[in-house]
C-alpha positions in Angstrom: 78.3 68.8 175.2 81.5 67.1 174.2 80.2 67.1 170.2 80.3 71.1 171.2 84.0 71.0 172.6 84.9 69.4 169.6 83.4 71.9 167.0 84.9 74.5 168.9 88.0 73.1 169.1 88.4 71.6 165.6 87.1 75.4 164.3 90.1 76.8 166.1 92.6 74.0 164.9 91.7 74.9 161.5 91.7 78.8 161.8 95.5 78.5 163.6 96.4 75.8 160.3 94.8 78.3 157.7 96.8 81.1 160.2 100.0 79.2 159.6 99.8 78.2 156.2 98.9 82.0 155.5 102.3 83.1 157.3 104.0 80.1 155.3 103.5 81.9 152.0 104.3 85.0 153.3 107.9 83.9 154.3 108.1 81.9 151.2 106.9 85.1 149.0 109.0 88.0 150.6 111.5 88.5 147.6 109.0 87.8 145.4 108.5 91.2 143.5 105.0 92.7 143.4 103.7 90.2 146.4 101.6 92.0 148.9 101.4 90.4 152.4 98.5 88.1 153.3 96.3 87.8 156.6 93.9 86.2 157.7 90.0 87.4 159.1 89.0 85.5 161.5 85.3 85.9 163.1 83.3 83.8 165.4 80.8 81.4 164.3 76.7 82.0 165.1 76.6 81.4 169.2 73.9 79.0 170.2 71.2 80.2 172.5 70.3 78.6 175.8 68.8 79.3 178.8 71.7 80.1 180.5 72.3 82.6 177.5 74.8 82.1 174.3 76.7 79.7 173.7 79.9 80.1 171.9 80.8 77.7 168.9 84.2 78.6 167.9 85.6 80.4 165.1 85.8 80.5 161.6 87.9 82.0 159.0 86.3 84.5 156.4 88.4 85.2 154.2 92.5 85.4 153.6 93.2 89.1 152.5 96.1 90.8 150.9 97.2 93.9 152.6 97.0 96.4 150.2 96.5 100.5 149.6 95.2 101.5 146.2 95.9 105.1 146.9 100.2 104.3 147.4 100.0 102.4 144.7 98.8 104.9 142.9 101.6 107.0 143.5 104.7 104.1 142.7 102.7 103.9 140.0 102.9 108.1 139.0 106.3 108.2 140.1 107.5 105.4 138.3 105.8 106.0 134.8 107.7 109.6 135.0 111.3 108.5 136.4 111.1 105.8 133.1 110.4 109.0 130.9 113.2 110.6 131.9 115.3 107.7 131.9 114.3 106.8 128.2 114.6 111.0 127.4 118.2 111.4 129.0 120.0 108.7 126.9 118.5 110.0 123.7 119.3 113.3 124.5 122.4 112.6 125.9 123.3 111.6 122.0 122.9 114.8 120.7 124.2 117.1 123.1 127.5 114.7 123.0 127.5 115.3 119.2 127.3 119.4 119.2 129.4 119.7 122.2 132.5 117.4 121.0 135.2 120.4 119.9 136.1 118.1 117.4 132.7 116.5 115.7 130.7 119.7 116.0 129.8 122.7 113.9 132.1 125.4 115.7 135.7 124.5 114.2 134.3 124.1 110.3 133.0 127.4 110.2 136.1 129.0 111.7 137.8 127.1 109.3 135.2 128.5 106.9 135.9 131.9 107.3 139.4 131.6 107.7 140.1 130.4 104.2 138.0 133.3 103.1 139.9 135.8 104.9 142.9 133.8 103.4 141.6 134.7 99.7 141.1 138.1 100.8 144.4 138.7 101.8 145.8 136.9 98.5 143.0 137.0 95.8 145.4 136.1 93.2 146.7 132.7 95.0 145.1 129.7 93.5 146.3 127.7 96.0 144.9 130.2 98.6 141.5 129.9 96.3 141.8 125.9 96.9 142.4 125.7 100.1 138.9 128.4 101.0 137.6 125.5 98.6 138.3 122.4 100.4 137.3 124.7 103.5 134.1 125.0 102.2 133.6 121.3 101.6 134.5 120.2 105.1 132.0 122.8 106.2 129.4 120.7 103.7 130.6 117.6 105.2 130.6 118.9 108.6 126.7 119.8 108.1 126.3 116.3 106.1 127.8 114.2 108.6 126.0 115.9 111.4 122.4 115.9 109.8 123.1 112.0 109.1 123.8 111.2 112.8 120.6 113.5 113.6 118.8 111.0 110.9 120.2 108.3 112.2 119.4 108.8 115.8 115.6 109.7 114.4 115.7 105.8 113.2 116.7 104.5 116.2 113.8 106.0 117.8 111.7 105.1 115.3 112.9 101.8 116.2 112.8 102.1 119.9 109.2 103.0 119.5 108.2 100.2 117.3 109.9 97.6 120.0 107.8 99.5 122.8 105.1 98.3 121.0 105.5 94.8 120.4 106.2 95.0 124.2 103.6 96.9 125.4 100.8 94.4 123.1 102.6 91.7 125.4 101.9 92.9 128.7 98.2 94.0 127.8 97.6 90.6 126.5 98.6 89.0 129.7 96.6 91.6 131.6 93.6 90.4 129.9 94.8 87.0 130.5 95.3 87.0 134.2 91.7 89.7 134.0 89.8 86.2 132.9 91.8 83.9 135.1 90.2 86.2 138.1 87.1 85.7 136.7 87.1 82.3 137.1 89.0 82.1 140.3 86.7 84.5 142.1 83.6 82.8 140.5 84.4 79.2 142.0 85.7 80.5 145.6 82.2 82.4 146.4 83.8 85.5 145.2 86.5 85.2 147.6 89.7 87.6 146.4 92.0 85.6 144.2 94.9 87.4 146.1 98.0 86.2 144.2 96.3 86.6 140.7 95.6 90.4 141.9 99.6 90.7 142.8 100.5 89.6 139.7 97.8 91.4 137.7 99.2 95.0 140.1 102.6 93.7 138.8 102.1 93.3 135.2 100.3 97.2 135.6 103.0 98.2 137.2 105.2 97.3 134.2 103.0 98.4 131.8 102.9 101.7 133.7 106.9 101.9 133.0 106.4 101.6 129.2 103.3 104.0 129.1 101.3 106.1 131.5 98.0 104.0 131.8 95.3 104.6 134.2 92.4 101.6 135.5 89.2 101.2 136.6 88.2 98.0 138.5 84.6 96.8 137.4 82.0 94.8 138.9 83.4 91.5 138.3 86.7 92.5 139.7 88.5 92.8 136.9 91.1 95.9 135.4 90.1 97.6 132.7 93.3 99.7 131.2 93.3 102.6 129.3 96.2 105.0 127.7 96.2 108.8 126.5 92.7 110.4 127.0 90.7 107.4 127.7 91.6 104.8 124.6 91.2 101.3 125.9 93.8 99.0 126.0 92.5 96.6 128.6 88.7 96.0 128.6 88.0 93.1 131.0 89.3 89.5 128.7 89.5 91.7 125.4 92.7 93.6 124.7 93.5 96.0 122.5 96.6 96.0 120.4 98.7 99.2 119.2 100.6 99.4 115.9 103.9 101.4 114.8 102.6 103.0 111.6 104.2 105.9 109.2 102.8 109.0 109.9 100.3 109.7 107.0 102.5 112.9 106.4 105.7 112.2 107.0 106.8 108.5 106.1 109.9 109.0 108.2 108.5 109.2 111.2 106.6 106.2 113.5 103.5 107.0 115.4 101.3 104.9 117.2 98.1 104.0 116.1 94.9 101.5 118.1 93.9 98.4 116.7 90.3 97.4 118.1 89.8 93.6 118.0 87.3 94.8 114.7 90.5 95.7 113.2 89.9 99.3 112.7 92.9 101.8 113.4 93.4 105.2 115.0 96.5 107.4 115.1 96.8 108.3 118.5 98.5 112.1 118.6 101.6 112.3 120.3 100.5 114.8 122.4 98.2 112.3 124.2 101.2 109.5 124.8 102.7 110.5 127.4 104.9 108.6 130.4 106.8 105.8 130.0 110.3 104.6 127.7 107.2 105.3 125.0 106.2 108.6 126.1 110.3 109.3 127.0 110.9 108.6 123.3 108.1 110.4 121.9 108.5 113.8 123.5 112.3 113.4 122.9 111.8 113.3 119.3 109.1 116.6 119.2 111.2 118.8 122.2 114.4 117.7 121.3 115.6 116.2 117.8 113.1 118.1 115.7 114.4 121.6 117.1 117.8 120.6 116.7 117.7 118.8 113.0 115.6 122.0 111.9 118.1 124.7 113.7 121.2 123.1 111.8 119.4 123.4 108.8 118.5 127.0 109.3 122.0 127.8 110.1 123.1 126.0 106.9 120.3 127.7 104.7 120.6 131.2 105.9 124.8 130.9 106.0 124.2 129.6 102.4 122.2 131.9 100.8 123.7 135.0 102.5 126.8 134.1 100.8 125.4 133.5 97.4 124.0 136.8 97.9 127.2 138.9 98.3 128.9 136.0 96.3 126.7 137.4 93.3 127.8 140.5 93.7 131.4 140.1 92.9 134.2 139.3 90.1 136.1 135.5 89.6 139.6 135.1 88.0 138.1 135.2 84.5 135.9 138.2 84.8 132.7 136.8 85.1 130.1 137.9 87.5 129.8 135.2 90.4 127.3 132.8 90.6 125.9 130.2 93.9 128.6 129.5 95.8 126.6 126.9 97.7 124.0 125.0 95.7 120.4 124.4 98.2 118.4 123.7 95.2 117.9 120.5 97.3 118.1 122.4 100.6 114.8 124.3 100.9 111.6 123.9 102.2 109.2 120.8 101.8 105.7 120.8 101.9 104.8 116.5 102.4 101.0 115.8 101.4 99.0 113.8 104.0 98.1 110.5 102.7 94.7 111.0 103.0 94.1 114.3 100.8 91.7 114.0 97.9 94.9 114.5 95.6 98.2 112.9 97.6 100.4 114.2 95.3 99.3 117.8 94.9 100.8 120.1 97.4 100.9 124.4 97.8 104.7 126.2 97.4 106.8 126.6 99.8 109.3 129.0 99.5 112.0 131.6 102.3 111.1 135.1 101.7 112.8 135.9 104.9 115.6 134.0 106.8 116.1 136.3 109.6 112.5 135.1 110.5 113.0 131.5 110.1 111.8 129.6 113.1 113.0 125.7 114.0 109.4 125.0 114.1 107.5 122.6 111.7 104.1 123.6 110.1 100.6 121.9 109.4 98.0 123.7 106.5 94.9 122.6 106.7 92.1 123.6 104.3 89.0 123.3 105.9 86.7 124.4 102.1 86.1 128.4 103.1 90.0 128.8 105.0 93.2 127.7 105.9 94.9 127.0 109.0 98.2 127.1 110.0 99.6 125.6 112.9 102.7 125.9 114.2 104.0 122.7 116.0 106.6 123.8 117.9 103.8 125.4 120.3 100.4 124.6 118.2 99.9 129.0 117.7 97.4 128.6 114.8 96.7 131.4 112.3 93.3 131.5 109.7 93.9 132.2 106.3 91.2 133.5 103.7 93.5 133.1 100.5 97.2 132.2 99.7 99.8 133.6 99.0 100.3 134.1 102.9 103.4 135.1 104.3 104.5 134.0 108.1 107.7 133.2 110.1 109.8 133.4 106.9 108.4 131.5 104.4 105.5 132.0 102.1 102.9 129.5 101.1 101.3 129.9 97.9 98.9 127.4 96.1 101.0 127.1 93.4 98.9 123.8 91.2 97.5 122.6 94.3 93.7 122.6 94.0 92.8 123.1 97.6 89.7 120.0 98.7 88.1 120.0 102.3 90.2 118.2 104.6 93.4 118.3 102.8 96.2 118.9 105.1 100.0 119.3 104.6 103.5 119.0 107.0 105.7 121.9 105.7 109.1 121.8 106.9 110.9 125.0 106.1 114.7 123.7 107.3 114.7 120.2 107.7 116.6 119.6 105.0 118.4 122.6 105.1 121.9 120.7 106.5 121.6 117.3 105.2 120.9 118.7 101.0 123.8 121.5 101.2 126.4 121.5 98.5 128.8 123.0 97.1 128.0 124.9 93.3 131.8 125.5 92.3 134.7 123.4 92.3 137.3 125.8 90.3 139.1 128.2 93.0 139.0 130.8 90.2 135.4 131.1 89.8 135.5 132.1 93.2 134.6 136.1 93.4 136.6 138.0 94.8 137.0 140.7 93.1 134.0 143.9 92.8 133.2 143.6 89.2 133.5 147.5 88.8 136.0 150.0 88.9 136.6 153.6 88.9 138.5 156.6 87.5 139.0 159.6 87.4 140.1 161.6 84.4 143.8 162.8 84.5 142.7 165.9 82.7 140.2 166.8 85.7 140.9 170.1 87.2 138.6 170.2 90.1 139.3 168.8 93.8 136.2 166.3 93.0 136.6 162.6 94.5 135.6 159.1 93.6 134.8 156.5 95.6 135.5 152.8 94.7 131.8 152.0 94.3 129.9 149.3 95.4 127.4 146.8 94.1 123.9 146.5 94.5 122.0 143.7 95.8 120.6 141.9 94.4 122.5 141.9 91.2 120.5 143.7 88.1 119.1 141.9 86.2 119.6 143.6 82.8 123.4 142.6 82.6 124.4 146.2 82.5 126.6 146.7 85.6 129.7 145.9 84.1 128.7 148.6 81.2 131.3 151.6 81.2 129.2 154.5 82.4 131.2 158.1 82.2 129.8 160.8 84.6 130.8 164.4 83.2 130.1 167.3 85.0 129.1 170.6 83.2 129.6 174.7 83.5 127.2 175.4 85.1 126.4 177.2 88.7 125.4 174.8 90.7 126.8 172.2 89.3 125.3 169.7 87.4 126.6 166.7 85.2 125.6 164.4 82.6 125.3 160.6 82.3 126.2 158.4 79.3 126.1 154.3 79.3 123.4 153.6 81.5 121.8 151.3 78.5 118.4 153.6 77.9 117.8 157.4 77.9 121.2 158.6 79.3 120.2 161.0 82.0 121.5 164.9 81.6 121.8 167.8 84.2 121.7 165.7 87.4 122.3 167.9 90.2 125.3 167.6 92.5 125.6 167.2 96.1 128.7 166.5 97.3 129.3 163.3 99.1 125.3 161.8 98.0 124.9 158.3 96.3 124.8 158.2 93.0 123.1 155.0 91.5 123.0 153.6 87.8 123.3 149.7 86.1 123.4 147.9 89.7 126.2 150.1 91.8 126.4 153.0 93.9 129.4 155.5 94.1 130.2 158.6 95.6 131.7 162.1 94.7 132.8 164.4 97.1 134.8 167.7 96.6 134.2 170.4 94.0 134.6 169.5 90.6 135.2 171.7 87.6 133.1 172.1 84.8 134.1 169.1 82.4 135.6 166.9 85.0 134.9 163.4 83.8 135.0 160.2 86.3 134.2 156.4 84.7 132.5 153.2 86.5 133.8 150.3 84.2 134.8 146.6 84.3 137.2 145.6 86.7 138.9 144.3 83.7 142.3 142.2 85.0 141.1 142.9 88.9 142.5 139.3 89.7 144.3 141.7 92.7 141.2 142.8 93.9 139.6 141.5 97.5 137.2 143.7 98.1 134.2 141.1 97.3 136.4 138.8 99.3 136.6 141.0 102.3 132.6 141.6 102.2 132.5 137.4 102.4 134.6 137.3 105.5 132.4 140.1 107.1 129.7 137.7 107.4 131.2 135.7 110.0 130.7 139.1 112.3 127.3 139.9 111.2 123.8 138.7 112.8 121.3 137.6 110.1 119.4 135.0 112.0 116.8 135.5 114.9 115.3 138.6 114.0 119.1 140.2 113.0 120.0 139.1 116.7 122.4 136.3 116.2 125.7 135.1 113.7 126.0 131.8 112.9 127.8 131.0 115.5 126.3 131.8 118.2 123.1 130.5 116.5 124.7 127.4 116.9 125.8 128.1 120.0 122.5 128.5 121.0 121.5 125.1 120.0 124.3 123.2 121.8 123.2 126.0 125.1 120.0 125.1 124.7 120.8 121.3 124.1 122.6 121.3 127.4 120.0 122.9 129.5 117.2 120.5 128.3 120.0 117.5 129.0 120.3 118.9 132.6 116.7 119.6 132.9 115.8 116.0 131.9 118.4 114.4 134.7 117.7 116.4 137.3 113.7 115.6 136.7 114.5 112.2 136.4 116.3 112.4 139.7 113.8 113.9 141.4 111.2 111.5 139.6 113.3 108.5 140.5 113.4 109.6 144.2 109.9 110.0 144.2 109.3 106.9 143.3 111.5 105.4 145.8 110.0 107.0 148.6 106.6 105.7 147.7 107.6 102.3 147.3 108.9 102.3 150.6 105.5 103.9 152.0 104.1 100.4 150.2 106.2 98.3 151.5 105.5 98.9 155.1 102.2 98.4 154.4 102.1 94.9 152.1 105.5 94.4 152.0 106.6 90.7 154.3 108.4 91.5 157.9 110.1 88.2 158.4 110.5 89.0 162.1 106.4 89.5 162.2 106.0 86.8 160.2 107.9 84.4 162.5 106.1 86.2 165.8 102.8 84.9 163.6 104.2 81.7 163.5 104.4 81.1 166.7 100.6 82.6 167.7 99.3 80.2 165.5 101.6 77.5 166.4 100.3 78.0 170.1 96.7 78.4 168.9 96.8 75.0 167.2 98.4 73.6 170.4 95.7 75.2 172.5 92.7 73.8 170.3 94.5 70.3 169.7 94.7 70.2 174.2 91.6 71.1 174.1 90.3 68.0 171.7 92.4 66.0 174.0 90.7 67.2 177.2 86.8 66.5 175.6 88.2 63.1 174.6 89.0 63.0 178.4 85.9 64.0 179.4 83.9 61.8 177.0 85.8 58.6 178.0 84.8 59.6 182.1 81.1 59.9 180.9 81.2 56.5 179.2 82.8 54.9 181.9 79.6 56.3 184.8 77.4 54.8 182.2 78.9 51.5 182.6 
C-alpha cells in the first residue's frame, strides 16, 4: 500500500517538475523570435484492478507539445512573402520615378530646349551663332538621353546584383533547412518519436525567412521532416538534400541575371521569371520585367522616332552652302537588335530587324522562335504570340526578315526594337551651317507673264528623290490653247507637253509639289529652281520646329512630350500602386502575426499563474510522500 502512495506521489512530483521546467523555458524563451509556447500532456497511468474496483496509480506525462497552428502560419507566411515584394519593388522603382520626375535631370526641359534653338534658327536662318547654339541644344538633348539611359543601365546592374546576393542568401538558408531537417531526424528517432519542439521553431523560423526572400511552399513527410519547394513545384529542400540556385546570364541576353537550379547531380535549369515570384527575389525580378524594361525601351522609342522624324524633314531641306541636308541625328547605332540564344544550332546567325513603322512601335520586347515548319512571335510585355509561315513579317513596327540566318529547329532569338534607341543616339553634324534650313527650291514667275496666274512657294517631297533632280530648274509654260494647257521642260527624261490646268491642283515633278492658281495667259512661264543664295530662308526650319506640336508616336496619338509624359504618369502610378500594396500587404501580415501570437506566443502573466499550479502540485505530491512515510513508520512500529 505505501509502495502505491509512493508511485503515485513520485508520478505527480515529477509531472509538476516536468510542469515547471516546461513553464521555465517558456519565460526564458518569450523574446525569443520564432518560439512557440510549450505545454505539457499529462494523462493518468493504467489503474490497477481490485475487488473493490480500480485503483489509481498516478500520472504521467506524455509528451511536452508546442502550441502551434499550421493554418496561421500559413498566412504570416503569405502575407509576409508579399509585403517583402513590395518592399524590395518600391525602392527600385522609387529610383526611376525620382529620375524622370526631377525638373532638372529629366527629359522635359532638353527637348524644350531642343525646339527652342530650332525656332531660334528659324527666326534667324542666317545667324551662325543662332545655328550653334540649336547645335549645342541638340547635344544636351543627346546627353540628356545618354545620361538617362546610363542610370536606367546602371540601375539594371544593381539589380542584377541584388539578385545574385539573393542567391548566395537564399542557398544559405536552404542549406540550414536541410540541416536542422536531419538534426530532427535524429532527435525524433532517439526520443520515441517524441516532437523535437525547439528544432521545429527554429526550422518554422528559418522558413519563415526563406519565405521573405522567395515565395516557397512545404510539405511535411513521414519522417517529420520539410520538404521546400519554389516556383511551380522545383525542389529546393528535399528532406537532408538541398538544392542550390545559381545567378546565370540569360542564354539571350548576357546583360541580364536569371536564376537557374542546381540539383546535387550538378545539372542546371533556368527557372522563368514568370514562375519566381514573392520575396526581395521575386520584388526584384518583376521590377525589372513591369518596370525598367518599359521604361529603358519607352526612352528609346521617344529618342528613335524624335530622331528619325527629324532626319526625315531634315532631308528635305537646304544648309548654308547649298547642299541638300543629310541625318541630323546619327542612330546607325540606335536601332533594333536581334540577340541569338546561346543555344541555337548557329549562335552567331540572327534574322533582320529593322522600323518600318514608328508610330506602331510598342515598349515591348520580342522572342522568334522557329519551331522547323513556323515561327513564333511572342510578345513579352503580355506573352500575345503570333505564327508565322515565312518571313519577311511585319508587326508592331518592325519587320523581321531572315536576312543570312538559316532558320534550324529550336533556334530562338530576343529582338529588342528600342532598347538601344536612347543610350546609341548621336549627333551626325557638328558645323551650324550644314544645318538645313532653307527649302532647297524656289519659284518665279516670269515678269513678262500677262495672266492673273499664281505660284506658290513649293514644297518638297518626302522622302527625298532619289535621282538628284529636285534642285534641277524645271520651267512650266502655259500654251494658247482653250482650256488651257502647258508644257514641261527639265524634269530629266521625256519632258511632258499639254498638261491640263486646274487651277489651284498639285502639280508634281523632280521631288516637289507646287501650286498655280488664277488664270494664266497663253505663254505665261513660272520656274522651280535652286534656292541658290537662300541662306535667308526658314522655311525647312520652320517645318523642324512644327514637330514639337505634332503626334507621331502611339498610333499618331502622342508628341514627344507627352510620350514621355506618359512614362513618368505611368511611372508614378505603378510607384503608388506598389506602396499602397505593400501597405496593405505589410498590414496583412501584421494582423496575422498577432492572430499567432495569441496562440503560441508566451503570456508571462499565464506563465507565472503556471508556475504556481505546478509549484503547488509538487508541494501537494512531496506532502503526500511525507504522509506515506508517516504511515509506513506507524506500520513498522505495530510490528514491533
Amino acid at each position: 500500500m505505501a509502495s502505491g502512495i509512493f508511485n503515485v506521489a513520485i508520478s505527480g512530483l515529477n509531472a509538476a517538475q516536468t510542469g515547471v521546467l516546461t513553464t521555465s523555458h517558456n519565460i526564458a524563451n518569450a523574446s525569443t523570435t520564432g518560439y512557440s509556447r510549450q505545454q505539457i500532456v499529462q494523462t493518468t497511468n493504467t489503474p490497477q484492478f481490485t475487488g473493490a474496483g480500480f485503483i489509481g496509480k498516478g500520472t504521467n506525462v506524455e509528451t511536452i507539445q508546442r502550441v502551434y497552428n499550421q493554418f496561421l502560419t500559413g498566412q504570416v507566411l503569405s502575407a509576409q512573402t508579399g509585403a517583402a515584394q513590395m518592399d524590395s519593388y518600391l525602392a527600385q522603382i522609387r529610383q526611376i520615378d525620382n529620375l524622370l520626375a526631377d525638373p532638372n535631370a529629366g527629359l522635359s526641359p532638353a527637348l524644350a530646349d531642343f525646339f527652342k534653338g530650332v525656332q531660334e534658327v528659324a527666326a534667324n536662318p542666317a545667324s551662325l551663332p543662332a545655328r550653334q547654339a540649336m547645335l549645342s541644344a541638340s547635344q544636351s538633348l543627346v546627353g540628356r538621353f545618354q545620361s538617362i539611359d546610363q542610370r536606367l543601365r546602371e540601375i539594371r546592374e544593381g539589380v542584377n546584383s541584388q539578385i545574385t546576393s539573393e542567391i548566395t542568401l537564399i542557398n544559405s538558408y536552404a542549406k540550414q533547412i536541410a540541416d536542422v531537417n536531419q538534426r530532427i531526424i535524429v532527435a525524433q528517432a532517439a526520443g520515441s518519436a517524441q516532437p523535437a519542439n525547439d528544432l521545429l521553431d527554429q526550422r518554422d523560423q528559418l522558413i519563415a525567412d526563406l519565405n521573405k526572400e522567395i515565395r516557397v511552399t512545404t510539405l511535411e513527410q513521414a519522417d517529420g521532416t520539410f520538404s521546400v519547394f519554389i516556383g511551380n513545384g522545383q525542389p529546393l529542400v528535399v528532406g537532408a538534400l538541398n538544392y542550390s540556385l545559381q545567378a546565370v546570364a540569360a542564354p539571350d541576353d548576357p546583360e541580364r541575371t536569371i536564376v537557374a537550379l542546381r540539383s546535387p547531380t550538378g545539372a542546371t535549369i533556368n527557372i522563368p521569371e514568370s514562375l519566381l515570384t514573392g520575396g526581395k527575389l521575386g520584388g526584384l525580378i518583376a521590377f525589372r520585367a513591369e518596370s525598367l524594361d518599359p521604361v529603358q525601351n519607352g526612352l528609346g522609342r521617344i529618342a528613335l522616332t524624335l530622331a528619325q522624324n527629324f532626319n526625315d524633314q531634315h532631308q528635305l531641306g537646304q544648309d548654308l552652302t547649298g547642299l541638300l541636308g543629310g541625318n541630323y541625328f546619327d542612330i546607325s547605332q540606335a536601332g533594333p537588335v536581334a540577340m541569338a540564344n546561346a543555344n541555337n544550332a548557329v549562335p552567331a546567325q540572327s534574322p533582320t530587324v529593322t522600323i518600318s513603322n514608328l508610330g506602331a512601335l510598342t515598349t515591348s520586347d520580342y522572342r522568334l522562335t522557329y519551331a522547323g515548319g513556323n515561327y513564333t512571335l511572342t510578345r513579352l510585355s503580355d506573352n500575345v504570340t503570333q505564327t508565322y509561315a515565312t518571313l519577311p513579317q511585319s508587326v508592331d513596327g518592325i519587320t523581321i526578315a531572315a536576312g543570312t540566318w538559316t532558320p534550324v529547329a529550336g533556334d530562338s532569338f530576343l529582338i529588342q526594337p528600342t532598347r538601344n534607341g536612347a543610350g546609341n543616339l548621336a549627333l551626325a553634324i557638328s558645323d551650324g551651317r550644314n544645318i538645313a534650313a532653307a527649302a532647297p527650291i524656289r519659284t518665279s514667275t516670269a515678269l513678262t507673264n500677262s495672266g492673273t496666274a499664281t505660284v506658290s512657294a513649293g514644297t518638297v517631297n518626302a522622302p527625298p528623290p532619289p535621282n538628284g533632280n529636285l534642285q534641277q530648274a524645271v520651267t512650266i509654260t502655259f500654251n494658247n490653247d482653250t482650256p488651257r494647257t502647258f508644257n514641261v521642260s527639265g524634269t530629266g527624261s521625256g519632258d511632258p507637253t499639254n498638261v491640263p490646268y486646274t487651277a489651284g491642283a498639285d502639280i508634281t515633278y523632280n521631288g516637289w509639289t507646287i501650286k498655280i492658281a488664277g488664270a494664266p495667259a497663253g505663254g505665261d512661264v513660272f520656274t522651280v529652281a535652286t534656292n541658290s543664295a537662300g541662306v535667308s530662308d526658314n522655311r525647312n526650319a520652320q517645318l523642324l520646329g512644327a514637330l514639337q506640336t505634332k503626334s507621331p508616336m502611339v498610333g499618331g496619338t502622342a508628341s514627344y512630350q507627352s510620350a514621355y509624359s506618359q512614362i513618368v504618369s505611368q511611372t508614378g502610378n505603378k510607384t503608388r500602386e506598389v506602396e499602397v500594396t505593400g501597405k496593405a500587404q505589410q498590414t496583412l501580415a501584421d494582423q496575422a502575426q498577432i492572430e499567432v501570437d495569441k496562440v503560441s506566443g508566451v503570456n508571462l502573466d499565464e506563465e507565472a499563474a503556471n508556475l504556481l499550479r505546478y509549484q503547488q502540485a509538487y508541494q501537494a505530491s512531496a506532502k503526500l510522500i511525507e504522509i506515506a512515510g508517516r504511515l509506513f513508520d506507524e506500520i513498522l512500529a505495530i510490528s514491533r
